[in-house]
N, C-alpha and C positions, 0 to 999 in steps of 0.2 A: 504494500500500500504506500501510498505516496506521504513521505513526513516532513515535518520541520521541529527546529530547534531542538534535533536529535543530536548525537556525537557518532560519527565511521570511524572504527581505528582499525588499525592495518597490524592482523597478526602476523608473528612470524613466517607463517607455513603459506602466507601471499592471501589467506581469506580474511575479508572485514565484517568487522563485529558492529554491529548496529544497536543502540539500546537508546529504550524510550523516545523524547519529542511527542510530538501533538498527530494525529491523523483525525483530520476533520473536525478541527476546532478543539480535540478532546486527547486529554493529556495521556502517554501510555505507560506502561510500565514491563512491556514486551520489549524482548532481545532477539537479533535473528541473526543469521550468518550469513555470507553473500561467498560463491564463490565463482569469481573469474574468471577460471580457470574452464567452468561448464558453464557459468551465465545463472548458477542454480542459486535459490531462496531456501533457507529452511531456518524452523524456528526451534531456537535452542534454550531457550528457557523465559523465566521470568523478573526481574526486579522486585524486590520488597517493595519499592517507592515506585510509583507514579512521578517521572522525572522530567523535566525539561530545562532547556540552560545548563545543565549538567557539563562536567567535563568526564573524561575516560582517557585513561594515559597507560600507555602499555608497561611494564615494569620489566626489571633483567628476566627474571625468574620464568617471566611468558604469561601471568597474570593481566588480565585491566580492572585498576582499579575506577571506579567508579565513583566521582566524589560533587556532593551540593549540589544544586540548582532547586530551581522550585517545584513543589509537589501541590495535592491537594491544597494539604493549611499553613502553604505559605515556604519560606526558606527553609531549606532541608541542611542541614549540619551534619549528615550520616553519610556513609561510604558503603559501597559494596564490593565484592570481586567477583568476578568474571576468573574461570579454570578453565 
């Protein structure tokens, strides 16, 4: 589906990890996988939060963590990872 105010980070293995932003006005809390390599979609989990504005930064280890932006009730101070 078509997002905004999502975060793409580029895992090491060349596929991007998509999490949260808004689809159709409505904020998400869905993660999905995109890979380039076949042009394929698949949805690989979920967020505890409802995120947008968010950032997501790839770590040495091959984690993303996943840190702030706004949720539901307002600014979100919490972090997740991404395995």
């Amino acid at each position: 589906y078509p997002r905004s105010s999502h975060t793409a980070t580029v895992l090491k293995d060349g596929k991007v990890l998509v999490t949260g932003g808004t689809i159709n006005r409505t904020s998400q809390n869905t993660v999905e996988l995109y890979d380039p390599s076949t042009g394929t979609w698949s949805i690989t989990g979920n967020l505890n939060n409802r995120r947008v504005w968010h950032t997501a930064s790839i770590l040495t280890n091959g984690r993303v963590l996943v840190a702030g932006g706004l949720g539901e009730a307002g600014i979100l101070s919490s972090t997740e990872l991404y395995d």
